[in-house]
SEDRENGU-709568 format. One record per atom (N, C-alpha, C): residue number from 1; residue in one letter; atom name; x, y, z. Coordinates in steps of 0.001 Angstrom, whole numbers, plus 500000, padded with zeros to 6 digits. Layout:
REM residues N
i	aa	at	east	north	up
NUM	a	CA	X	Y	Z
...
//
This chain:
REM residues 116
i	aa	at	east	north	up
1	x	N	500830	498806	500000
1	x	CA	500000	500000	500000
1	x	C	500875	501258	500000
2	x	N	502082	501181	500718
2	x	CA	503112	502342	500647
2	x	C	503345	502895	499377
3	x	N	503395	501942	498080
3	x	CA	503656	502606	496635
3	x	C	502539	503067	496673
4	x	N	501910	503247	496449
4	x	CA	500082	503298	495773
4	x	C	500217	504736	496607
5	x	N	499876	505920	495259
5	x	CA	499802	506964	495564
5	x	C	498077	507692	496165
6	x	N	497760	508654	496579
6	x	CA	496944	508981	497553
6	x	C	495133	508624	496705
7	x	N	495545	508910	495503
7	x	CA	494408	508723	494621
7	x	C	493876	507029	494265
8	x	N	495200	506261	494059
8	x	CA	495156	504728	493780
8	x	C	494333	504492	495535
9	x	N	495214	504708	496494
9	x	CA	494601	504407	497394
9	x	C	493184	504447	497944
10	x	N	492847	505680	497426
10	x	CA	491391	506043	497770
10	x	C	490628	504796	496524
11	x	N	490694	505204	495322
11	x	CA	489717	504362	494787
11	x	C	489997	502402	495340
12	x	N	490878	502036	496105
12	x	CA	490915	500750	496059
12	x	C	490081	500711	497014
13	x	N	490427	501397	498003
13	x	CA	489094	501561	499252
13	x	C	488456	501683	499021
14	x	N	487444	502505	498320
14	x	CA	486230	502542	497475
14	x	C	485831	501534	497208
15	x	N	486647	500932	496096
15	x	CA	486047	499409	495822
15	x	C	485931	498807	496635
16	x	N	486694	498194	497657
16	x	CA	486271	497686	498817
16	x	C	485092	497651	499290
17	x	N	484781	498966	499441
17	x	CA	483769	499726	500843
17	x	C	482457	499317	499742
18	x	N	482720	499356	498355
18	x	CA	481483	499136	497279
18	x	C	481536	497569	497630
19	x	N	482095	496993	497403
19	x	CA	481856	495203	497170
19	x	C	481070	494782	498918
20	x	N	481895	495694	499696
20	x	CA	481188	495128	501189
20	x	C	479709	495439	500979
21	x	N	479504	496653	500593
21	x	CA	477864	497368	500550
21	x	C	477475	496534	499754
22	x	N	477325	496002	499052
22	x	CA	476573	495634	497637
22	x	C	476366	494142	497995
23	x	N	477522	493446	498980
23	x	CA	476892	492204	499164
23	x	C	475595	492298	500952
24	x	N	476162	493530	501705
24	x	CA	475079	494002	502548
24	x	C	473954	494203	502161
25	x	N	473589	494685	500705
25	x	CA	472397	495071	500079
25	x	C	471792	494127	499506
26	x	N	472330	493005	498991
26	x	CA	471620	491673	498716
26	x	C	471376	490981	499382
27	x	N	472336	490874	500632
27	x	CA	471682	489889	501491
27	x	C	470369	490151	501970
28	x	N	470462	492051	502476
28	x	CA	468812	492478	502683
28	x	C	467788	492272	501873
29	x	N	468207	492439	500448
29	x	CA	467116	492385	500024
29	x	C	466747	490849	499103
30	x	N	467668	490190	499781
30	x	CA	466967	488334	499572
30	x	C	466018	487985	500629
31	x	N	466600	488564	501658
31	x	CA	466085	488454	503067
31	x	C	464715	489183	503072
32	x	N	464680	490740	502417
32	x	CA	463181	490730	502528
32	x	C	462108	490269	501062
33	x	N	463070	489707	500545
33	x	CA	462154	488799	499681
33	x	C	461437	487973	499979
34	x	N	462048	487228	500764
34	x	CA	461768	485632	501331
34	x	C	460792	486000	502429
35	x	N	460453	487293	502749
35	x	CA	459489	487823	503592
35	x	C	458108	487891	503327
36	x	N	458467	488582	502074
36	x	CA	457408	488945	501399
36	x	C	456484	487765	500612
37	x	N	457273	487013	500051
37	x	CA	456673	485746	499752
37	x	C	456020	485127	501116
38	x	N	456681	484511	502159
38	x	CA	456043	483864	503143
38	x	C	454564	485169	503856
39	x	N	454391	486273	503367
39	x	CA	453237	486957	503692
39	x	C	452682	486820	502581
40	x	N	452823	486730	501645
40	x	CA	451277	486513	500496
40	x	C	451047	485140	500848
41	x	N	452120	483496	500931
41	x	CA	451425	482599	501091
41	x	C	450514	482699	502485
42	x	N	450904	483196	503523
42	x	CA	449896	483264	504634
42	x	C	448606	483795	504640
43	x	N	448829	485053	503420
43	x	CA	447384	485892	503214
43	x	C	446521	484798	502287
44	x	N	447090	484091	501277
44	x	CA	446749	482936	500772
44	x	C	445574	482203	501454
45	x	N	446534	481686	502264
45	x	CA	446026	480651	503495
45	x	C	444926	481056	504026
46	x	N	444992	482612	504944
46	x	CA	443742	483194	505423
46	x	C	442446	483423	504728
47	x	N	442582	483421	503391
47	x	CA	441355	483878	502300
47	x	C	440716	482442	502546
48	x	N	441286	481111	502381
48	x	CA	440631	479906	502262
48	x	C	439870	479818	504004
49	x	N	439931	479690	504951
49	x	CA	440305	479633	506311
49	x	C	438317	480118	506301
50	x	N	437484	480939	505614
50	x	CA	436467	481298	505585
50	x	C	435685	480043	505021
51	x	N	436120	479596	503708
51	x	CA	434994	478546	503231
51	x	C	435239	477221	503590
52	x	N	436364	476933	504106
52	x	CA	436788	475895	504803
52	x	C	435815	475714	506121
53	x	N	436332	476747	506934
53	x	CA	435326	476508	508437
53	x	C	433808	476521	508028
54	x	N	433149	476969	506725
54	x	CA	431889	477272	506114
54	x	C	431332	475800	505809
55	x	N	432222	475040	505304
55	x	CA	432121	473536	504856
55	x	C	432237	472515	506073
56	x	N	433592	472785	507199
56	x	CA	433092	472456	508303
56	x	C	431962	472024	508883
57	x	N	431730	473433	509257
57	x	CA	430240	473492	509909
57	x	C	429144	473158	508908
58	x	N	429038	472920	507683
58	x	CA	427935	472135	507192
58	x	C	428040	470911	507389
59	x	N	428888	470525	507426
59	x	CA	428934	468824	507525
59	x	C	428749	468006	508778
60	x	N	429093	469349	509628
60	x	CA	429045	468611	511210
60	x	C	427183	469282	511415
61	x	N	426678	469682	510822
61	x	CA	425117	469877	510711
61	x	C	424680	468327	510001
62	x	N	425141	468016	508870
62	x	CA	424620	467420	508529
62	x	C	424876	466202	509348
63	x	N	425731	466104	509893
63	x	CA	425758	464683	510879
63	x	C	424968	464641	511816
64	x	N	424755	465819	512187
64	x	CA	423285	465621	513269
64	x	C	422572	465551	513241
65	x	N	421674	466317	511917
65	x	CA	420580	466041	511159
65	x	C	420642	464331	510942
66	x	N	421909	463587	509809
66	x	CA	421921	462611	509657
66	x	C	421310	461661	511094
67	x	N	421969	461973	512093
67	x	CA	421801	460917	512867
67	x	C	420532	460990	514076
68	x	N	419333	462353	513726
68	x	CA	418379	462541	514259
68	x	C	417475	461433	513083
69	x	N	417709	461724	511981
69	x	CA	417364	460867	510897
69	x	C	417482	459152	511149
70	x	N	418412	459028	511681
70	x	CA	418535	457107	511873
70	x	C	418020	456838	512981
71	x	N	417713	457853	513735
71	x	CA	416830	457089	515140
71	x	C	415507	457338	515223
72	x	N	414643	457882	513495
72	x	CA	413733	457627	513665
72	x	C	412952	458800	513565
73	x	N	413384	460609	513614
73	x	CA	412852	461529	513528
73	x	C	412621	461426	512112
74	x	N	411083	461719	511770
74	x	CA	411184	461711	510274
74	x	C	411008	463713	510008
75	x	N	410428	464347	510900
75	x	CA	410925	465734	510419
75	x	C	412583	466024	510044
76	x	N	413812	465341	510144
76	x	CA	414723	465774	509767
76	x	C	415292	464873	508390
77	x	N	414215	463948	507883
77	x	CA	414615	463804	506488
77	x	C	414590	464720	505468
78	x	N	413825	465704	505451
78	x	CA	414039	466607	504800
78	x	C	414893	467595	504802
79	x	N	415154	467661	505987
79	x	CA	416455	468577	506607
79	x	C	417559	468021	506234
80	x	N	417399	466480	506024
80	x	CA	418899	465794	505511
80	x	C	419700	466335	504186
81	x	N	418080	465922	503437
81	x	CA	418490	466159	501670
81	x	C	418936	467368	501929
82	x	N	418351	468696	502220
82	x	CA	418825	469853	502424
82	x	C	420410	470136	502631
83	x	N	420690	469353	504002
83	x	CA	421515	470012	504363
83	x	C	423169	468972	502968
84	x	N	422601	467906	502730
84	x	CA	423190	467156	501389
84	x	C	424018	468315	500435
85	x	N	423080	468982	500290
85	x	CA	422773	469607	498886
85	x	C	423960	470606	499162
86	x	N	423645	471141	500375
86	x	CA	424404	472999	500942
86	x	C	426036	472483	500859
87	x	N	425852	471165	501154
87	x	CA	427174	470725	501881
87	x	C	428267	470289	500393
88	x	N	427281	469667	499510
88	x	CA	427727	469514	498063
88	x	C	428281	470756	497560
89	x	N	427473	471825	497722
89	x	CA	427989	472621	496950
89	x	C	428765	473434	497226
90	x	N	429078	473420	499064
90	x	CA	430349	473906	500009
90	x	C	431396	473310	498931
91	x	N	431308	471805	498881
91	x	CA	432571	471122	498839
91	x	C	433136	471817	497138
92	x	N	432150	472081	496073
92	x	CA	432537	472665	494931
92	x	C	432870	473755	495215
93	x	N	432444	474712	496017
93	x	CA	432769	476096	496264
93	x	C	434466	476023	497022
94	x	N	434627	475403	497406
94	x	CA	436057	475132	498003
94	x	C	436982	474456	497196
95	x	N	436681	473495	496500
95	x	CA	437506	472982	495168
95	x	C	437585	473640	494594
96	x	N	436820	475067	494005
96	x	CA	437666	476322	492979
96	x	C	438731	476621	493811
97	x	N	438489	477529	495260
97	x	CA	439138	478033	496234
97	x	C	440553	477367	496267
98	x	N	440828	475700	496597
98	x	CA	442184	475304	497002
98	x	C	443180	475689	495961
99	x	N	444415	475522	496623
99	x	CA	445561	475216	495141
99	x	C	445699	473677	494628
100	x	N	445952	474025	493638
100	x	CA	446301	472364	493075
100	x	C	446743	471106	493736
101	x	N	448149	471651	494478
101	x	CA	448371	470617	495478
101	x	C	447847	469950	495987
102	x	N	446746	470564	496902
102	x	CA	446216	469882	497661
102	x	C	444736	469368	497223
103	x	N	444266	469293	496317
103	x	CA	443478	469113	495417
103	x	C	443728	467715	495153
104	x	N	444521	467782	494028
104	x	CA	445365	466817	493567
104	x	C	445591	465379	494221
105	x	N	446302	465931	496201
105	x	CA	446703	464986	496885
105	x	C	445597	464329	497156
106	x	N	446908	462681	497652
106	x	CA	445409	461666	497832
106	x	C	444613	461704	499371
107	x	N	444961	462898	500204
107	x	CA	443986	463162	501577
107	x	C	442537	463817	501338
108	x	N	443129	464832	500402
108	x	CA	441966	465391	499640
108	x	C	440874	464621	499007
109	x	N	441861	463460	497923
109	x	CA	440884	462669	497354
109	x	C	439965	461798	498213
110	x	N	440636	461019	499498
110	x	CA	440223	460640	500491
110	x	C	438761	461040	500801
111	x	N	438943	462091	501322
111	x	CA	438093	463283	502036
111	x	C	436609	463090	500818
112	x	N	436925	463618	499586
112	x	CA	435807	463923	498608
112	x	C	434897	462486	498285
113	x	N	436009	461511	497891
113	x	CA	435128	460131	497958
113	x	C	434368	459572	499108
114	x	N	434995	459778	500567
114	x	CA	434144	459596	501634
114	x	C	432755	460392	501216
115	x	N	433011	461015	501140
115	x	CA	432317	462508	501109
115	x	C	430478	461769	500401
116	x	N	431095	461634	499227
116	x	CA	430268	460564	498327
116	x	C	430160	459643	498165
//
């Protein structure tokens, strides 16, 4: 560094002080990438979280209905088909809603064939 006159010196430092910043500035901004992604998949998540618990609770209706139905109440056969129908078309209204994945997978498929 002793040869290296006052001007060489300054710009090598420079470069330096540039290569340190520039890998400080990517790391931030990988870092708030990877942020930002894991908040849209969560906002994701929360949008479904409505017709999900919506489908829920139809089905756990219809099991009670169902099973006022097998011991003999005949006012809740009609309430059955009914609540059939709401619960059918929960389950289509939520199959637009999911992502593919889980669509696709065989828990899901599970789930829909019980279902029917």
């Amino acid at each position: 560094m002793n040869k290296l006159g006052y001007t060489r010196k300054i710009i090598l430092l420079g470069t330096i002080y540039s290569i340190a910043l520039l890998v400080v500035l990517f790391s931030i901004y990988f870092n708030q990438n990877q942020r930002i992604e894991s908040a849209q998949k969560e906002l994701a998540g929360i949008a479904l979280v409505k017709p999900i618990l919506s489908t829920i609770q139809l089905i756990q209706q219809h099991r009670g209905l169902s099973s006022g139905a097998l011991a003999g109440n005949e006012k809740m056969v009609d309430r059955v088909t009914a609540s059939t129908e709401a619960t059918a078309k929960s389950f289509e209204s939520l199959v637009v809603n999911l992502p593919e994945p889980i669509i696709s997978g065989n828990d899901w498929q599970a789930i829909v064939a019980e279902w029917k």
